[in-house]
N, C-alpha and C positions, 0 to 999 in steps of 0.2 A: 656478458651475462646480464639479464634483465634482474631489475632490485625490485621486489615486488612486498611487499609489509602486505600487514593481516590489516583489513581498514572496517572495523565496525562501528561507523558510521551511521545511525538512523536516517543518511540522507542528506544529500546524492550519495546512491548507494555504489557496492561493491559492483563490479559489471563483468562476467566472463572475461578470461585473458585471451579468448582466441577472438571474441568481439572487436575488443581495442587494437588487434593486431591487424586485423581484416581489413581494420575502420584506418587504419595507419597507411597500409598500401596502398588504398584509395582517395585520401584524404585529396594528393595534390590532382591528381590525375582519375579519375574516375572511367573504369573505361575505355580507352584509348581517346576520351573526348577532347583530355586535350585541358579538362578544367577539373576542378572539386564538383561534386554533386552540390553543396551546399553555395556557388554558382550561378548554377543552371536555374532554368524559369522554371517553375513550381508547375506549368503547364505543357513541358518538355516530356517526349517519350521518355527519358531517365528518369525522372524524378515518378510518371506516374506508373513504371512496373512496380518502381519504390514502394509507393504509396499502397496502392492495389494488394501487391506479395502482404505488406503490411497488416491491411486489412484481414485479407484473407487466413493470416497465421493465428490471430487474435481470437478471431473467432475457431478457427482448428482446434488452438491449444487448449484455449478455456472451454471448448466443449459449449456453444450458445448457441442456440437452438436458431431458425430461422428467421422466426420470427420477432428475430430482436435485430436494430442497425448498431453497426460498428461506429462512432466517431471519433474524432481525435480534435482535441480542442483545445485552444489557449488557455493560459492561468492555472493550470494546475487543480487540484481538488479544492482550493478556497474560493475560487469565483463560483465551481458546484454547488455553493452554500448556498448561495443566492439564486443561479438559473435552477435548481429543483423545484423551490417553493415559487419561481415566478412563472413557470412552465406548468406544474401539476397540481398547485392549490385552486379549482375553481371558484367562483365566486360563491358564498355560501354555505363552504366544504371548512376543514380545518386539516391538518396534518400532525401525526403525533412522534415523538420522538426518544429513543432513551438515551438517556445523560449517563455514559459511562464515561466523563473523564474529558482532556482538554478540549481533544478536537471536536466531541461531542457537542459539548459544550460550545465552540465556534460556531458550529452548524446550527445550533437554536438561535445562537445571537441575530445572527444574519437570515435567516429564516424567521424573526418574527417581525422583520421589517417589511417582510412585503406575503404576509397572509396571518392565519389566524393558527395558533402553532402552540401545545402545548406539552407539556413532559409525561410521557406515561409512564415512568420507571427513572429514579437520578440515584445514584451509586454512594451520595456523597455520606451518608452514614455510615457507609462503611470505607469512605475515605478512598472511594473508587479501586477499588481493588479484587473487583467480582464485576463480571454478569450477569443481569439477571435471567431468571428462569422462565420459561414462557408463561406461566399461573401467575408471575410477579409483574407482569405487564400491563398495563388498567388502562383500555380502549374506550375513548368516548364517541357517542352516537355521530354520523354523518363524517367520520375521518377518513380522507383518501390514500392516505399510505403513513407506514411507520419506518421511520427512518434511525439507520442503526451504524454505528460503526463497528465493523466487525472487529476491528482490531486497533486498541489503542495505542498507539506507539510511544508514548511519555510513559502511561502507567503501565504496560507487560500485561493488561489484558486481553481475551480475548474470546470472541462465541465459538466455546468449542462444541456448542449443538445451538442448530438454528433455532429463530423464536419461531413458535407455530401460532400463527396470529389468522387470522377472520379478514384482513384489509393485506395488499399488494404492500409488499416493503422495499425503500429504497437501502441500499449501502455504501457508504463510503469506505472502500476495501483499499486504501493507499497502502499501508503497510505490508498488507498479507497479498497482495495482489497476485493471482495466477500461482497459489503455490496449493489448491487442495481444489474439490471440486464443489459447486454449491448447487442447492436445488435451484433449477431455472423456477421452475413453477411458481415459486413464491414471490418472485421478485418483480418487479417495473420496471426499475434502473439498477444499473450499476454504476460506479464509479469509482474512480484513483488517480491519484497523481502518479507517473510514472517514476520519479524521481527517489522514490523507497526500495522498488522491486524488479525494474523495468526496463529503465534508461534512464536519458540526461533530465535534469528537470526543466520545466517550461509547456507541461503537457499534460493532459487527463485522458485517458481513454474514458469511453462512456458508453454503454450498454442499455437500451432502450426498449421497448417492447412497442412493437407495430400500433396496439390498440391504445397506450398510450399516448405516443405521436401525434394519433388523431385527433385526441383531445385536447392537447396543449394551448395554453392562451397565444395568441396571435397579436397580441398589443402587447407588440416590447419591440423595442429596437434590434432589427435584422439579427445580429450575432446574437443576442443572447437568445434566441428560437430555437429548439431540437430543430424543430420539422424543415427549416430552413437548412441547416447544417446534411439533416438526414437525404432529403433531396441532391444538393450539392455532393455528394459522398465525400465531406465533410474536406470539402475546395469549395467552399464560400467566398473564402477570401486567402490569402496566404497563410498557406499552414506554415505549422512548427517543423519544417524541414529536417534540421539536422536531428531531433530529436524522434522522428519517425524514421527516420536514417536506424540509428541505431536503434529502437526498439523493434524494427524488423527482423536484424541482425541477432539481438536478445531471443527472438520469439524462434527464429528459426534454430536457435542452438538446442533450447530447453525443447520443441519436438525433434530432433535428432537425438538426443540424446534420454528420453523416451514419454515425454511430453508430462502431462498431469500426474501421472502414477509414478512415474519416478522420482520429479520435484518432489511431490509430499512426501513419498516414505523419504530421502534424503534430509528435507526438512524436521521431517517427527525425529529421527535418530540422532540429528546434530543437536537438536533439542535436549533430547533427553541425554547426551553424553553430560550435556553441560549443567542442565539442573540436575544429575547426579553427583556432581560434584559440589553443587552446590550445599545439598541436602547431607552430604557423607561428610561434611566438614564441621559435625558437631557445633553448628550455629557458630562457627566461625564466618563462613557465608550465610547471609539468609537472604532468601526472597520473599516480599513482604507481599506476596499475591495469594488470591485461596487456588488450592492448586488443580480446581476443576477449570479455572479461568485463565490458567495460565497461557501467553506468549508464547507459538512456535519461532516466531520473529526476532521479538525483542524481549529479551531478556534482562532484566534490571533484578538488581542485589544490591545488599550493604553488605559491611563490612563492621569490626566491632566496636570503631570510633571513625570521625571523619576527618581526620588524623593519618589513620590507617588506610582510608579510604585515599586521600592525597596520594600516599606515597606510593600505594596497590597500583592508580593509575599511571605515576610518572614513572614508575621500572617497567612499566607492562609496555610503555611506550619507547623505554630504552632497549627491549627486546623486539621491537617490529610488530606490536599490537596494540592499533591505536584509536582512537575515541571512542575509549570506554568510559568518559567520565557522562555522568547521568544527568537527565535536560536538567537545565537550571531550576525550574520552577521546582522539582521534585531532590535533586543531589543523586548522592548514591552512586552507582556505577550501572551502565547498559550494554549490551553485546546484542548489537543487532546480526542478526545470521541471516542474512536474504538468501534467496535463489543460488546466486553466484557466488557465496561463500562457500569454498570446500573445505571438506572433513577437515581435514589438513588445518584450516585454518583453527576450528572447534579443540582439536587435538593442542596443536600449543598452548592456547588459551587456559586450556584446564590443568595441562603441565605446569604452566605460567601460575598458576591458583596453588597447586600443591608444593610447588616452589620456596610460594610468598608464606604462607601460609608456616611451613617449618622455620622459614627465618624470621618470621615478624610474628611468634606466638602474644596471643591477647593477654 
């Protein structure tokens, strides 16, 4: 019998169990080759129907229109911080950004080191716990895009309606990645680290728009270049093999199993089982979020001391439900629910909560 615990994890996240299985069978032998895929040359027919399927799913599932290139690129969504604004700020231009919270807040850091880059919207008055509304957005003259994180994964917010802005917006969608469907129209870039919703970590898919491409600055070192990547069908240099391994593998489960429409209502429902529960426990649970900006993702609550909170996580770990404790920066407790978290797993959690809850009254 396989031992499988509930792992809500903010990352590396939970990953299909039929994924890991697949990924087991092939691990030594791939193929009849004789080796691992992760082996073989990056420029071998195996690795590039890999690659290719890869591509090809990325774009099916999330529904992107043509005229956007698919890439897949080293460093995760942190090194995005920096190739956005060294790609799309041109000389002259500015980029603007809203500050909803940490990783937000990374993205400005590193974004203002290499263009001219200011906040048009920061959350911090209200303690980052909302998004703001498209009217709450304050756009200065000559900006070439407003960059946003759709979903904070530390504070459990997230844009549950896009901002409707005047200027092309980038997003870094790490958390939420591929789980609802987004206006292409609006957008330039996309971006995510895979490592929250996806796959292994070590990788960002990245979503680009043709007319952008073309304008991107040309003075910067080979790899950090869209257009170079976009060219090379993102076989510039050694990709992140094992990690487009399996997020092919990912991509190909969630369309069989009925692609965009399906993830998100399974998404919205585990959601809301859970902040039901949270909300019906007479502020024994609370979520300290406004609840129009709430997390289908991650899910963060307290508890009625942290106290309570210590001991809510280490039973919850003693029954096979595990890192629920809340990022450092913030405390509290988190239940990230990705893609490949099922029902099943939402269902104990809440059990687990009604549990704790009669035996540990405040």
């Amino acid at each position: 019998m396989i031992h499988r615990i509930h792992n809500f994890s903010a990352g590396p996240c939970t990953l299909p169990l039929e994924v890991l299985q697949e990924a087991q069978t092939e691990l030594v032998d791939y193929q009849g080759a004789g080796m691992s895929l992760i082996e073989m040359s990056h420029r071998g027919k195996h690795f590039d129907d890999v690659h290719n399927e890869a591509v090809a799913l990325a774009r099916k599932v999330f529904e992107v229109p043509d005229d956007f290139s698919v890439l897949f690129l080293q460093g995760g969504a942190t090194l995005q911080f920096s190739m956005v604004p060294m790609n799309l700020i041109p000389h002259g231009a500015r980029a603007a950004y809203v500050n909803s919270g940490s990783w937000a807040s990374g993205a400005i850091a590193d974004a203002r080191i290499y263009g001219d880059v200011y906040t048009a919207w920061d959350g911090k008055e209200d303690n980052y716990s909302r998004m703001p509304m498209s009217k709450e957005v304050q756009l200065q003259p000559n900006t070439r895009y407003l960059h946003i994180t759709s979903n904070e994964t530390i504070g459990g917010i997230r844009f549950s309606d896009w901002p409707e802005v005047d200027v092309p917006m980038v997003a870094d969608m790490s958390s939420d990645y591929m789980s609802r469907r987004i206006p292409w129209d609006r957008f330039d870039l996309v971006y995510g680290g895979v490592q929250k919703n996806l796959g292994p970590a070590g990788m960002a898919v990245v979503f680009i728009r043709q007319s952008a491409l073309e304008t991107c600055n040309r003075n910067l070192g080979r790899y950090l270049r869209y257009d170079i990547h976009a060219d090379k069908n993102s076989m510039f240099n050694t990709p992140p093999v094992f990690p487009i391994y399996i997020l092919g593998k990912v991509l190909r489960w969630m369309d069989e199993t009925g692609g965009l429409t399906a993830i998100e209502k399974a998404a919205e429902e585990k959601a809301a089982l859970l902040y039901s529960e949270i909300d019906n426990s007479r502020d024994y649970f609370r979520c300290p979020v406004h609840q129009a900006s709430r997390s289908v993702m991650n899910v963060i609550f307290r508890l009625p001391t942290a106290d309570l909170e210590a001991l809510f996580i280490k039973e919850a770990a003693g029954q096979g439900l595990v890192n629920l404790k809340g990022h450092r920066s913030v405390g509290g407790c988190r239940a990230s629910i990705y893609n490949a978290m099922p029902r099943s797993g939402v269902e104990a959690l809440t059990g687990f909560m009604k549990l704790f809850r009669a035996s540990h009254p405040d």
